[in-house]
N, C-alpha and C positions, 0 to 999 in steps of 0.2 A: 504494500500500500504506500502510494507515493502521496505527498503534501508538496507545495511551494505557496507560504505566504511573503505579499509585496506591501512596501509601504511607499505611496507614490506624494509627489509635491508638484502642484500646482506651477508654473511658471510665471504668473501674473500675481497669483494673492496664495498666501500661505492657507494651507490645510492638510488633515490627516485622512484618509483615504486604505483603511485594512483590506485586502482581499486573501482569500482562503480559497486554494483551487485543491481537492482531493480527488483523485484517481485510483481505484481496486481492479488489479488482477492478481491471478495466481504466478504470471507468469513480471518481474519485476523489470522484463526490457519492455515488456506491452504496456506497463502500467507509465513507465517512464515515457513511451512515447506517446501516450496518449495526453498524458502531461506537456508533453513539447508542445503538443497541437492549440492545446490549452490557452498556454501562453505567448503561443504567434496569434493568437487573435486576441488576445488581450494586450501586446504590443502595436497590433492594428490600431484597436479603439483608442490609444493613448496617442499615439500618432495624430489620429485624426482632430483629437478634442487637443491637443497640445498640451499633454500631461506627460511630466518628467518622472519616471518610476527611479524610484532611490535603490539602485540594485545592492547598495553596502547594506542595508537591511532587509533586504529579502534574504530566505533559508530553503531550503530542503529538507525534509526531512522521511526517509522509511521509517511507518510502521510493520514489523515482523518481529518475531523470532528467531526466526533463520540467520546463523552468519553467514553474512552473503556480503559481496561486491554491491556498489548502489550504483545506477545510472545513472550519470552526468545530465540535469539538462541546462539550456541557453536562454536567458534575456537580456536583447542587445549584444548577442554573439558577444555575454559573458557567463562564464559558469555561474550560478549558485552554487552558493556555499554550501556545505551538508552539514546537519546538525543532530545528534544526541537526544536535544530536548528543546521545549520550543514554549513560547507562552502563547496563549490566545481564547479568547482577550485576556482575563485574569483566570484563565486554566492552566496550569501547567502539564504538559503533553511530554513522555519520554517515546525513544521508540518501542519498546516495550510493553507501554502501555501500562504498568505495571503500579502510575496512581502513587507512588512513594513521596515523589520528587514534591508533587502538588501538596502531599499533605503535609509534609516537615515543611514545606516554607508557609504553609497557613499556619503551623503552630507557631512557626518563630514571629507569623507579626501577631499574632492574640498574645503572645507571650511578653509584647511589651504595650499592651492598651490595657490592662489590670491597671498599672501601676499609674496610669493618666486616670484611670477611674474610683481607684479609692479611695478618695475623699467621699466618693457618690454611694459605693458599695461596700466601703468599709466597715469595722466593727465602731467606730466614731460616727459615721453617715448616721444623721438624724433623719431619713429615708425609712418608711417601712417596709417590713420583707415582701410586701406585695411588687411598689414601687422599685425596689431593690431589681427582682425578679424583669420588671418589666424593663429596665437599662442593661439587661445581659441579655432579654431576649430581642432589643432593638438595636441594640449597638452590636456584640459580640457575637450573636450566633449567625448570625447571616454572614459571617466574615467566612465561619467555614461550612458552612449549608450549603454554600454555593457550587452547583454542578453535582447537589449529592446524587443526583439519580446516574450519574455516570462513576463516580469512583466507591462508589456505596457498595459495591460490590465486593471489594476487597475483604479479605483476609479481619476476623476478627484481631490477632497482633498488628496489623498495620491501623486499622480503626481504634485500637487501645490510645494510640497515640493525641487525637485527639477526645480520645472518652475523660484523659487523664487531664485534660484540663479543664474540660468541663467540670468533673470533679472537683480540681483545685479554685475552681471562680466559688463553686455552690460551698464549699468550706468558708470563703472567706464571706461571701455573702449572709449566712447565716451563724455565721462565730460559732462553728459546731467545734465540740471538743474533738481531741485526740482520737478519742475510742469510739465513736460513735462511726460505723461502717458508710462507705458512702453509699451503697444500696438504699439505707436508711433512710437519708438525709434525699434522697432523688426520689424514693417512693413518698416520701411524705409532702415536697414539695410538688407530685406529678411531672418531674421531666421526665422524660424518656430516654433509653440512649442513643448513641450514635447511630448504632443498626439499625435503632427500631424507626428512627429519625427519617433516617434512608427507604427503608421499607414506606414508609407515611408518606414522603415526597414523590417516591414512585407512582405510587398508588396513583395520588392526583394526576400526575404526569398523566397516567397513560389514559386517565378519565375524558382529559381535556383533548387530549391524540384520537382518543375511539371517539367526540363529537366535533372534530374538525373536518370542514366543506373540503380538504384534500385526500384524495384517494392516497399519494406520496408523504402524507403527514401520518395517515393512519396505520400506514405498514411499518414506521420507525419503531413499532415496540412490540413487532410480532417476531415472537422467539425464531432463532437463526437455525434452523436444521444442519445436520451433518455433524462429522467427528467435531469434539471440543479438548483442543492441544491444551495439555495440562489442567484438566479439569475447570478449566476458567469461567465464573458466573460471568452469565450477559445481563442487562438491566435489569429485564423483564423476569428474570427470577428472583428479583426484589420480592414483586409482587405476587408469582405462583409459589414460592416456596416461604413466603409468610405467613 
């Protein structure tokens, strides 16, 4: 599975301009050249509207598992770069797919918005624990909610990683002692955890996919038939196997 995203600048007035071109085959010289085609016609259109595409920031990127050789392709008869890992928009994408990369950099920035909040959420915050609750779930969890119905799939040890700060926000928000388990402290307050978080956003996802007017909207969440390399959950078993 090949990607190339471009970030293009205007020549008369400044602007930002993401494009995201993906192409699937099994075969990774088909996939590549189907991607070249891609982007001759999308070097057309820039031609024509007189858009400069910034090629120092465009990427390449395979998705597989296979180690394998990548196909070179050309915009402006220059290579794109090839990349490892790639952001878009605020998702981090490795070739792998494998969702780590996204989740250690969402903890590292929630792991410094506590400390901007504690005066609000702290065990001093004249806030009450309803209020308290309601500035973690408007400010902080949306930070890592985001795209859970794609990397929600992972690995309860990879999802620990942000469960454990959930954990650590609902300790400080309720000045629970030492010994009191955070099970405790999540059932009595009604959060949920990350999994079940995951499973809950799916859910809607695919509610809103089976009443949307596209035939091409409604197939994104009907489970993928054939072999599944390394037993890897797809989205949609968010939702069947919840």
């Amino acid at each position: 599975m090949y990607a190339s995203y471009m970030l293009c600048m205007d020549e008369y007035f400044t602007f930002m301009l993401l494009c995201a071109i993906l192409t699937v085959h099994e075969d990774h010289k088909m996939a590549a050249h189907r991607l070249q085609m891609h982007l001759n016609k999308i070097q057309s259109w820039l031609k024509t509207w007189r858009i400069k595409a910034n090629e120092a920031k465009s990427v390449q990127i395979t998705f597989t598992l296979n180690k394998m050789t990548w196909t070179p392709v050309k915009l402006k008869n220059e290579h794109l770069p090839q990349a490892d890992e790639v952001k878009y928009p605020c998702i981090h994408l490795d070739r792998r797919l494998t969702w780590r990369k996204h989740i250690t950099t969402k903890r590292k920035q929630l792991d410094l918005k506590p400390r901007n909040l504690y005066w609000k959420i702290g065990r001093k915050s004249q806030l009450s624990l309803e209020n308290k609750l309601i500035v973690y779930k408007v400010i902080l969890k949306p930070v890592w909610t985001y795209g859970i119905q794609l990397w929600g799939t992972r690995s309860n040890l990879t999802l620990e990683i942000l469960e454990r700060f959930q954990s650590k926000v609902l300790r400080i928000i309720t000045d629970a002692s030492w010994y009191i388990p955070n099970t405790i402290i999540k059932r009595d307050l009604q959060i949920p955890t990350v999994k079940k978080e995951a499973r809950k956003y799916s859910a809607n996802y695919r509610t809103r996919l089976d009443a949307h007017p596209k035939n091409l909207a409604n197939a994104l969440f009907k489970e993928q038939l054939g072999n599944r390399r390394l037993n890897r959950l797809y989205p949609a078993d968010l939702v069947t196997n919840g």
